[in-house]
N, C-alpha and C positions, 0 to 999 in steps of 0.2 A: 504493500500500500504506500510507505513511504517512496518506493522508487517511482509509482508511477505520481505521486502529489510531484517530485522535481522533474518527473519526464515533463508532465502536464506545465509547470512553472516556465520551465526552457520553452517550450513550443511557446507559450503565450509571449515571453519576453522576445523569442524570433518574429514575429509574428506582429509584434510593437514597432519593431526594430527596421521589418520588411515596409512598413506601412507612414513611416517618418524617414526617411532616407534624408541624410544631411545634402541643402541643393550643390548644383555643379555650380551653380555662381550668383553671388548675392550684391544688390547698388541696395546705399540707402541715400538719399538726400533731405539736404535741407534748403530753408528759404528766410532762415533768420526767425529768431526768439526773442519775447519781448512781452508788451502789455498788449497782447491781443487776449479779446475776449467777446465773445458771441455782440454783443449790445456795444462793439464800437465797429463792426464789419457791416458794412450792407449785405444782405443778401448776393447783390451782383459782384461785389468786392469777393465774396467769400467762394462763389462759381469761379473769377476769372483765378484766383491764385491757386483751385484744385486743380482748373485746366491746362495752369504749366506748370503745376507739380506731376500731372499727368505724362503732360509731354515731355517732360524731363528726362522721368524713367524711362517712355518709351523709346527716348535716343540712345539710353545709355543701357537698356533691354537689350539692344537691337544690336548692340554691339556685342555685348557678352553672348548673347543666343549665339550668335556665330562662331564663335569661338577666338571671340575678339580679345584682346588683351585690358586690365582692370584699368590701367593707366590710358588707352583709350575710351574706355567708359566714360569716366568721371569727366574727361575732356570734355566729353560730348555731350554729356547730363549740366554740366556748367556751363556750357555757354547758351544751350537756350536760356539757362534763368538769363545769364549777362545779358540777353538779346529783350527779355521780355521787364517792361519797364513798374511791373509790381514790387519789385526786389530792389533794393541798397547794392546794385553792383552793375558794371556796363549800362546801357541804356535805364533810366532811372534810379542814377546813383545821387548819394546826397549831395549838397553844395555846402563848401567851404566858409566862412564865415569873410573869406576875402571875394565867394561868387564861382568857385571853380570849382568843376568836377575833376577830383584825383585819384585815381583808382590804385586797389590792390590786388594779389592774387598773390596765389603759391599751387604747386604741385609736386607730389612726391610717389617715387615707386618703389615698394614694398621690395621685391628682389636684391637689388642693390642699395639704400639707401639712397640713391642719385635723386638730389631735388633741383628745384628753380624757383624763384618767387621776384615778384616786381612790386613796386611802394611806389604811389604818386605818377605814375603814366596818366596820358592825356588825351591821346590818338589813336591808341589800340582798340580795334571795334570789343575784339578778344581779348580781355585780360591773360586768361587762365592760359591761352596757348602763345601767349607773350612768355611766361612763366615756364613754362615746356618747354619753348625755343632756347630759356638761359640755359637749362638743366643741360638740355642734348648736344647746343652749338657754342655751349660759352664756355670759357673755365671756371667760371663761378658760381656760385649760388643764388645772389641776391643783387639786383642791381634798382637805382632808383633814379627819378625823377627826368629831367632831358638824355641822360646816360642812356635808361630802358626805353627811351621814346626813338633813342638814336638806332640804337640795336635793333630797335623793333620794326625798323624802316629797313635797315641790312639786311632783316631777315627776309624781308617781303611779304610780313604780314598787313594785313588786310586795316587800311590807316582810314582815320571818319573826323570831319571836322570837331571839335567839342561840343557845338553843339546838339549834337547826335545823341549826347549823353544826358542832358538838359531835360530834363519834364514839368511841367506849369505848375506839377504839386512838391514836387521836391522845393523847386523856387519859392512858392506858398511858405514851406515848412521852415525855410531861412528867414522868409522876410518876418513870420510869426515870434521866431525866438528873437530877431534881433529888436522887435517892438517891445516886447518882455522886460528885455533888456536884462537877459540871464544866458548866461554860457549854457554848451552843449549839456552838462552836467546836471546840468536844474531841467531837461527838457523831458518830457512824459517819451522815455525811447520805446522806439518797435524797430529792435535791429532787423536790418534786412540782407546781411549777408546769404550770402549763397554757398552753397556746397554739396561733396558726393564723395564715397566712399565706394569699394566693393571688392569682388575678390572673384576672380575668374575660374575659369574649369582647370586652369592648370595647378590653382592654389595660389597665384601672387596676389597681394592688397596696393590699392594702390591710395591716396584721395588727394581731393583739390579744393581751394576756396578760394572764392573773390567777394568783393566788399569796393562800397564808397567808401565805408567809413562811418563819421558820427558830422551829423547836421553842425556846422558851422566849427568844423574843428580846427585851429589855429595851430599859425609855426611852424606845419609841414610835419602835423603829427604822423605818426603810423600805429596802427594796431596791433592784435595778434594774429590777423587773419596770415599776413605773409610771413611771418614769424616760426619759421620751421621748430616744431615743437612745444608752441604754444596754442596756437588755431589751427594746425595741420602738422599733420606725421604719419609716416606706412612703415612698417616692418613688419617681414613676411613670419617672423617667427612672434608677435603676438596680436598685431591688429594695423587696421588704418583708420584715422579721426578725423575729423573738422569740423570745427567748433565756429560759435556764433554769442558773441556777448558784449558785457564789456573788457574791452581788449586791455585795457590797462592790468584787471586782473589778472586774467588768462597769462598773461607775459610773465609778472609775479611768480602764478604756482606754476608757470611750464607745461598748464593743461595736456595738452595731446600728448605728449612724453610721457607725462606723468602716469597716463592712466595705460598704455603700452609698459611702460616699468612692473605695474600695478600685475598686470595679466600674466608677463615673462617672469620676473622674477616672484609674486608672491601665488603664483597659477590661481589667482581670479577668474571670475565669467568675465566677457567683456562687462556685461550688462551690472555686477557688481562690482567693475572698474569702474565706468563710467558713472554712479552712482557716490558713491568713495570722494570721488575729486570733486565732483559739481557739489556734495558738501559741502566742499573744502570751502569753495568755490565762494560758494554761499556764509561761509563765517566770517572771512574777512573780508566780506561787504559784494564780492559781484553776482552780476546774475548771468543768465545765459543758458546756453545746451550746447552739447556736442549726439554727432551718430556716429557710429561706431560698425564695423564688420570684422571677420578675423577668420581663421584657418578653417575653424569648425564652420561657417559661413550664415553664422548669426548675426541678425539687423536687430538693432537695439539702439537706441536715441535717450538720452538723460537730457534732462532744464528744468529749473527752478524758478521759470517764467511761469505768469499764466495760460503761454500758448509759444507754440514754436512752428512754423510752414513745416513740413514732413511729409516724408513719401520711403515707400520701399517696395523690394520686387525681388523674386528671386527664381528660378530653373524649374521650381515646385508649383509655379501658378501662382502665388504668394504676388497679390498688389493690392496696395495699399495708398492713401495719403492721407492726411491728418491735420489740423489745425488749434485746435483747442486741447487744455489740459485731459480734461475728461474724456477724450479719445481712442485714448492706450496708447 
């Protein structure tokens, strides 16, 4: 009797086992974290940001179905948000407190640790493949301002007047704080960065993120978003991140590293990595979220906002997007 209670045990646990299969390749994205909550979205607002959290995935789908590589995923998943002007990054990025749209990005691949990240470009319709281009054709890592504008003409990527970048609400949301007459700091934020994460059928992670930045931010500040290791990081032996917050913290605890650290060295779930640090996160004053993917090819997102843009998708059928806390 005993042997068949463990035959019977084993078949059922195969049979669990046969029926959840871990997928061949998992994107999760985001669209920035913040004070979003049902009663400040319109209705039409709350349709047009699923329909390119939608389209996000299905770029970045489309590439993994293939047997596309994760590091072109997330490309591909990030530059529609950069295209689509609902989001704090490319097209509908915030404005500077001098009037200018300056953009960021970073991109990193899990395999090799080889990244790229650009601070303050002005002409790049693409951030995120401005950021690619340093990683693969530059020797450096991180370039900024006229420098990544110059490179990114060398490169022969695809160059758009500034105004390209400029939307009548973003404009609105400068001209509001500076009548206030209170820094970016005192402003009611809805971060709008963008980003993507994922992990292909071969097993590599890759992720990416781009960002304006914060409404009227002065001095040629930079965030965490291009900040290898604090808003973005991939390593193939425990995860890839990108995070959306405030950037000041994030740089602080070294977010994305951090919670990579967390997984590798103390064998965490992502999802209890990513939990751990957005604590942290949260004690010494910031707010925000990161998503997360990893080996095992679990989508998992943490924030301590009341809402964060979100999406995921995976080999299994598995899609999803999300906006609000109570979502899951």
């Amino acid at each position: 009797m005993h042997s068949l209670f463990l035959l019977g045990a084993i078949l059922m646990t195969s049979t669990v086992a046969q029926a959840a299969p871990a997928p061949k390749w998992t994107l999760v994205i985001h669209g920035g974290a913040g004070v979003i909550e049902r009663e400040r979205l319109t209705p039409q607002h709350d349709r047009e940001v699923r329909a390119a959290l939608d389209r996000a995935l299905e770029a970045g789908s489309k590439v993994l179905s293939t047997n596309g590589s994760s590091l072109d995923a997330v490309e591909a998943a990030v530059k529609v948000l950069e295209d689509d002007p609902h989001f704090n990054a490319g097209r509908g990025a915030v404005f500077t407190y001098e009037g200018r749209n300056e953009l960021d990005a970073a991109i990193m691949d899990g395999r090799t640790r080889a990244a790229g990240a650009v601070a303050r470009t002005t002409r790049t319709r693409n951030p995120v493949s401005l950021s690619r281009a340093v990683m693969e054709k530059s020797p450096h890592v991180f370039l900024s301002g006229e420098g990544a504008d110059q490179f990114s003409v060398e490169q022969g990527l695809e160059q758009v007047d500034p105004s390209w970048f400029a939307t009548p609400e973003r404009k609105r949301q400068l001209d509001e704080m500076k009548a206030k007459k209170v820094g970016w700091y005192d402003v009611d934020l809805k971060y709008g960065t963008v980003g993507a994460v994922a992990i292909d059928a071969n097993g590599h992670v890759a992720a990416a993120t781009s960002t304006g930045g914060l409404t009227g931010k002065r001095w040629g500040r930079i965030g965490d978003s291009p900040v290898i290791g604090a808003g973005t990081y991939a390593d193939d032996r425990a995860c890839a991140i990108s995070g959306t917050g405030a950037g000041e913290y994030f740089i602080r605890i070294g977010v994305a590293h951090e919670i990579c650290a967390r997984i590798r060295m103390k064998g965490e779930t992502p999802k209890q990595a990513a939990d751990a640090v957005i604590a942290e996160l949260g004690a010494i004053g910031g707010t925000g979220g990161v998503i997360v993917t990893g080996p095992g090819g679990s989508a998992d997102w943490s924030f301590n906002t009341p809402g964060m843009y979100r999406g995921k998708a995976n080999s299994e059928g598995v899609k999803k997007v999300a906006i609000y806390g109570d979502e899951g």
